[in-house]
C-alpha positions as CSV (number, residue, x, y, z in Angstrom):
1,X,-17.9,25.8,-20.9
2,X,-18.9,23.4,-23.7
3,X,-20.5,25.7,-26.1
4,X,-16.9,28.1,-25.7
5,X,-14.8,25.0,-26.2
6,X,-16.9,24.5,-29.3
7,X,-17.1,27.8,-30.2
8,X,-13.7,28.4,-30.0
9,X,-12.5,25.0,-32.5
10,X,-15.2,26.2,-34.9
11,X,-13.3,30.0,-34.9
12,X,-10.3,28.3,-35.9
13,X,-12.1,25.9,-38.8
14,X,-13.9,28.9,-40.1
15,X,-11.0,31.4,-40.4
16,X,-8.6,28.6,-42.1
17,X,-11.9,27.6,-44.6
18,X,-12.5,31.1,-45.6
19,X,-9.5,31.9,-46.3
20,X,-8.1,29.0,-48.0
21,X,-11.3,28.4,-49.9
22,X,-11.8,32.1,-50.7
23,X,-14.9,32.4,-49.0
24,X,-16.2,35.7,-47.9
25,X,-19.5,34.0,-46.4
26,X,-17.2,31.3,-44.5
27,X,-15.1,34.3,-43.0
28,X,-18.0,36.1,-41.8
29,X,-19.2,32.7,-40.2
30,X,-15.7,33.1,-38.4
31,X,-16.6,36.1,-36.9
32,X,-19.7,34.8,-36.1
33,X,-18.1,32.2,-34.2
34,X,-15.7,34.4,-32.5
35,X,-18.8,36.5,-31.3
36,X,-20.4,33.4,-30.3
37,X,-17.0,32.9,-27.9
38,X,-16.8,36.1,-26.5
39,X,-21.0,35.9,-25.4
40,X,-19.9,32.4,-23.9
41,X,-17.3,34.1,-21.6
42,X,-20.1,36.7,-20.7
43,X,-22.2,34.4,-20.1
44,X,-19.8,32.5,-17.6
45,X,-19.1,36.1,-16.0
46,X,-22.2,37.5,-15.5
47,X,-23.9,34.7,-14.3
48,X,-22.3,33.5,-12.0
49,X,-22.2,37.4,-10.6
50,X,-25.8,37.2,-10.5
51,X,-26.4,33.9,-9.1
52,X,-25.2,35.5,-5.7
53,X,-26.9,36.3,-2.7
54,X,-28.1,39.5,-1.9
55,X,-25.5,41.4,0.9
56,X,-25.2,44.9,2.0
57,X,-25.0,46.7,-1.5
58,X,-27.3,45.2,-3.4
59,X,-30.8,44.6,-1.1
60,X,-32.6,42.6,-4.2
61,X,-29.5,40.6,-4.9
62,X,-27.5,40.5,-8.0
63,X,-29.9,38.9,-10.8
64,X,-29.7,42.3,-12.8
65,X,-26.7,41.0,-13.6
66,X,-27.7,38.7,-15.3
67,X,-30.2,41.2,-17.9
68,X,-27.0,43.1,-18.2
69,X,-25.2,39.9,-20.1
70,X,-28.6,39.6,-21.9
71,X,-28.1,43.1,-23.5
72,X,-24.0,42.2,-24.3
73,X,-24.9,39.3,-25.7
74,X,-27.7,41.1,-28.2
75,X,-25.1,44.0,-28.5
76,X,-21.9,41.8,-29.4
77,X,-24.5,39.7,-32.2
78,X,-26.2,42.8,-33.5
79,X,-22.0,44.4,-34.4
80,X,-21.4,40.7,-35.7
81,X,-24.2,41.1,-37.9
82,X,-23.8,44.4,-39.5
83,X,-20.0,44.0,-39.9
84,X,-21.3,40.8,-41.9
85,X,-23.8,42.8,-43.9
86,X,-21.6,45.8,-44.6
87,X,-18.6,43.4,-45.7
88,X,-20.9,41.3,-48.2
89,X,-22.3,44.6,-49.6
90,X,-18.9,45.9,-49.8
91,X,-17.8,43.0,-52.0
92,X,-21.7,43.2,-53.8
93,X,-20.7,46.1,-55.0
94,X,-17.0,45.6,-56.2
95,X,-18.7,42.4,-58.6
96,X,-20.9,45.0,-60.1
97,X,-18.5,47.4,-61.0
98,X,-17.3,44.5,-62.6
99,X,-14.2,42.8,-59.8
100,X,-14.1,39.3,-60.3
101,X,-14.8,37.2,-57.2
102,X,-12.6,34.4,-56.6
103,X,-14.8,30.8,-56.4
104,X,-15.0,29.4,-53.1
105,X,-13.5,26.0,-52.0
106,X,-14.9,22.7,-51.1
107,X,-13.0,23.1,-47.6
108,X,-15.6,26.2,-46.7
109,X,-18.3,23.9,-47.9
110,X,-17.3,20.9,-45.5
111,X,-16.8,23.9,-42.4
112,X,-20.4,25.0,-42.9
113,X,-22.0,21.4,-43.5
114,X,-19.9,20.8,-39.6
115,X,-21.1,24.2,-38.4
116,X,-24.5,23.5,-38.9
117,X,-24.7,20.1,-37.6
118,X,-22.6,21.1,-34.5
119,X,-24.3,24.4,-33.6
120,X,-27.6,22.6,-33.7
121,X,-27.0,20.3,-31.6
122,X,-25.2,23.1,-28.9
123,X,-28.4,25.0,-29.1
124,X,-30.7,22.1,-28.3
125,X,-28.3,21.4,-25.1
126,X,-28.1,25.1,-24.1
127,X,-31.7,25.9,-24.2
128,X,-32.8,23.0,-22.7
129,X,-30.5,24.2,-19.7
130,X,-31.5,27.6,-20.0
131,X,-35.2,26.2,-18.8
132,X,-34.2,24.1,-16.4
133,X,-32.0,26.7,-15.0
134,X,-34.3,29.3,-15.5
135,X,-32.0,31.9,-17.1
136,X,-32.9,34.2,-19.7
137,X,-28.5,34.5,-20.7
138,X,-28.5,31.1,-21.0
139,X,-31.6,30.9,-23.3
140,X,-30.6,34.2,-25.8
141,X,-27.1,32.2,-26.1
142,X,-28.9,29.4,-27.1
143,X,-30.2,31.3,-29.7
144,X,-27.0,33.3,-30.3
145,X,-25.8,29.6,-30.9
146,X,-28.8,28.5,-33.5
147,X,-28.1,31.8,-35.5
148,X,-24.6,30.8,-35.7
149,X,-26.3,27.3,-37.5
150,X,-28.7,29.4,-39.2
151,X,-25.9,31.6,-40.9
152,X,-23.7,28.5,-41.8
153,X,-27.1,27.2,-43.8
154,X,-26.6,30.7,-45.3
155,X,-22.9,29.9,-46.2
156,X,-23.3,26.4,-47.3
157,X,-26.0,27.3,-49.8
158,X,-23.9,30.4,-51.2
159,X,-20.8,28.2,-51.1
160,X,-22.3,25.2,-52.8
161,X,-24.2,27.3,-55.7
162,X,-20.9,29.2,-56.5
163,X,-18.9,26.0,-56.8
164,X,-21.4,24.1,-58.2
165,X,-22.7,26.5,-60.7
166,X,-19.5,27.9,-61.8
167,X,-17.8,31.3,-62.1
168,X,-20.9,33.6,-63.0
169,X,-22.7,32.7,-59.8
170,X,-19.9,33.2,-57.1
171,X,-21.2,36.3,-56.1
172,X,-23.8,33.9,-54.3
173,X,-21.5,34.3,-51.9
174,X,-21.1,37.3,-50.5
175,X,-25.0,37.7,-51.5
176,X,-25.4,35.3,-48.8
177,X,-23.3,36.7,-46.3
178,X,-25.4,39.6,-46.4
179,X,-28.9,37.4,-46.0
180,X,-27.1,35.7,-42.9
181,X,-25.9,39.3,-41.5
182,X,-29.7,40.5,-42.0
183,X,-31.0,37.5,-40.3
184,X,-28.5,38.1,-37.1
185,X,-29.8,41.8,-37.0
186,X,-33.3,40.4,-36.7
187,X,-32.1,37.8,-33.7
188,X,-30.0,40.9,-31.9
189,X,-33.4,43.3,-31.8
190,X,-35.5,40.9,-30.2
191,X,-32.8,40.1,-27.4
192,X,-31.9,43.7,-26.9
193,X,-35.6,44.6,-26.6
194,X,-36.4,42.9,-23.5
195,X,-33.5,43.5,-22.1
196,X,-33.6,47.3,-22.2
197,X,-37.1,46.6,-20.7
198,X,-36.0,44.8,-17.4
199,X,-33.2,47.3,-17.6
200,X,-35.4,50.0,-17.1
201,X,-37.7,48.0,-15.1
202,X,-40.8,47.7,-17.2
203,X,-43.4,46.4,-16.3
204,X,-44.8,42.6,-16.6
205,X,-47.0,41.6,-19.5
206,X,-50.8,42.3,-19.0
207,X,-51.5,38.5,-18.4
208,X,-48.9,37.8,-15.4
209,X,-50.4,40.6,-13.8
210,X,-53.7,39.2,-14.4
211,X,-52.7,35.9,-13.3
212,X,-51.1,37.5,-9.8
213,X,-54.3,39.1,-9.0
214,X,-56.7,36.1,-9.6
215,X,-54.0,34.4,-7.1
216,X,-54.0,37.1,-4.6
217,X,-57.9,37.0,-4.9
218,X,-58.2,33.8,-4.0
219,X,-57.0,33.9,-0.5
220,X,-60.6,34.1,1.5
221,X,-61.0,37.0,3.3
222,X,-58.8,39.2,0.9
223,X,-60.6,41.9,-1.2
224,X,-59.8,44.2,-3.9
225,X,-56.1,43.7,-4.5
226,X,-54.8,46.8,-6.3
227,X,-51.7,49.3,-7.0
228,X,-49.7,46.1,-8.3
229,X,-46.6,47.3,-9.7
230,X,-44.6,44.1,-11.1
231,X,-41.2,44.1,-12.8
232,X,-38.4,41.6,-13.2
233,X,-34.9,41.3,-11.2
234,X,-32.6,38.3,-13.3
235,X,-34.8,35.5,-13.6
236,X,-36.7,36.4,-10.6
237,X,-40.1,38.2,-10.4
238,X,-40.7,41.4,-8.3
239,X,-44.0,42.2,-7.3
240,X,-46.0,45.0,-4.6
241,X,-49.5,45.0,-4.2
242,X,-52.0,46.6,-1.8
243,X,-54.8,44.3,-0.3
244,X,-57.9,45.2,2.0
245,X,-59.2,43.3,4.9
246,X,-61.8,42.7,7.8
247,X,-60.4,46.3,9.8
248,X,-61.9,44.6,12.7
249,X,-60.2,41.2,12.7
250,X,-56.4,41.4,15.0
251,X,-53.4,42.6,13.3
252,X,-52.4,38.6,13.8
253,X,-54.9,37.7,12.1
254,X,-54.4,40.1,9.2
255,X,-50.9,39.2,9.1
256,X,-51.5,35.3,8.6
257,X,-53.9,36.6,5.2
258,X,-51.1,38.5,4.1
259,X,-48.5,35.7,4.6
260,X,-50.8,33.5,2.8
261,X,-50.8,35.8,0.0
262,X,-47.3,35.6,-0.4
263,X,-47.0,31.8,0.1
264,X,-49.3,31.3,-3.0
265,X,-47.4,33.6,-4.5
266,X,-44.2,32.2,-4.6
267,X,-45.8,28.8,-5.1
268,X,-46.5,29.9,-8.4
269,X,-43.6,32.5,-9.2
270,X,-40.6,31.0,-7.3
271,X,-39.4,30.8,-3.9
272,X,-36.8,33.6,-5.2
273,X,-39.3,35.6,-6.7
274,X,-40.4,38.7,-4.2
275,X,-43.5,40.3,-3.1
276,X,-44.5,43.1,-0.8
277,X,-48.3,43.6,0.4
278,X,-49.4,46.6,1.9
279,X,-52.6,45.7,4.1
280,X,-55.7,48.4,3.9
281,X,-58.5,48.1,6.4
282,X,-62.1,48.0,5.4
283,X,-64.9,47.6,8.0
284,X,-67.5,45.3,6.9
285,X,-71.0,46.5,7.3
286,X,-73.1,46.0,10.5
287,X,-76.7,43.6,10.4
């Protein structure tokens, strides 16, 4: 709610800068902002979707939700982005065919100099939640929010070199409009890579894997853990793995080693997170 509330005054700042001071850089902040906006009301949607339990449709909850306004969020800022790039090149292009380009105004200067000291400080507050919360949304708005700061840096150094170096260098400008839009392309791909990847339920990296077995391996009396097949649901951790124990010890007793397993393994991953062991007997040999 606070980072829409901002996101929505800075919309209006932006769009009455760029267009008063003649400022295509300032106007493709404003659509930044507006993008910002709209991944602030997905974010409000879709996580409070996930955040539900599971019920009768949806046996591992609702958490996939959550990935799916990941992938908006990388979708809506990668459209941002190349409509920013496309619209500066556009403009690039009209200057060297010789179209003048009108010099910017101080009131686009002041909007980006307020951006940038505003949308810092909103992505320091947002990620630091997104931790605590644990939610991957939360986090890539954080940084939908510092790419919003990093493009107004854009903007204020193309605004402030055409204004202060007069009417030869105003194609700064839309020149760095297009460095901004490039810059938000980069921040799009690597949200809308992992997302696809939970999407289509990759796997974990190599390391939590690793990790997993080590603690699996470490409950006495449990040998050879194996067939782990990991992925992620939301911001919880899905995991099945097969085991092997003493075939000769009581199915009671068998049971307490696997429910051990899984204690220490949501010890370390989250009481959400989920595991399934599958127990395989092995008969130790005789003296």
């Amino acid at each position: 709610m606070i980072g829409s509330v901002v996101n929505l005054l800075l919309v209006g700042l932006k769009a009455v800068a760029g267009v008063a001071g003649h400022s295509a850089a300032m106007v493709s902040d404003a659509v930044h902002s507006l993008s910002d906006f709209v991944t602030d009301i997905i974010v409000l949607v879709f996580v409070r979707v996930s955040a539900r339990p599971q019920d009768e449709d949806h046996d591992y909850g609702h958490g996939k939700y959550e990935t799916l306004a990941t992938l908006l969020i990388g979708l809506a800022l990668a459209a941002a982005a190349i409509g920013i790039v496309v619209s500066g090149a556009v403009k690039f292009a009209h200057w060297l065919q010789g179209d003048s380009i009108p010099a910017p105004g101080k009131l686009a200067l002041w909007a980006a100099l307020v951006s940038i000291v505003s949308k810092e400080i909103l992505f320091q507050y947002t990620r630091i939640k997104g931790r605590k919360l644990d939610s991957k949304a939360l986090e890539a708005n954080a940084w939908h929010h510092r790419s919003d700061a990093l493009s107004s840096i854009g903007s204020a150094i193309g605004i402030g070199g055409a204004i202060l170096l007069g009417s030869r260098w105003t194609v700064l400008d839309p020149l760095a409009s297009i460095v901004v839009g490039a810059m938000l392309v980069k921040v799009a791909w690597d949200l809308l890579g992992p997302s696809f990847g939970e999407l289509s339920d990759s796997s974990l990296p190599t390391e939590v894997e690793n990790e997993m077995l080590e603690i699996i391996s470490s409950v006495p009396g449990v040998e050879d853990p194996h067939n782990l097949r990991t992925r992620r649901i939301g911001n919880r951790i899905a995991a099945e793995v097969h085991i092997r124990l003493d075939g000769s010890q009581s199915l009671e007793h068998a049971h307490e080693k696997a429910t051990e397993v899984e204690r220490r393994f949501r010890d370390r991953f989250g009481e959400q997170s989920h595991i399934i062991v599958h127990m395989e007997p092995f008969n130790r040999p005789s003296r």
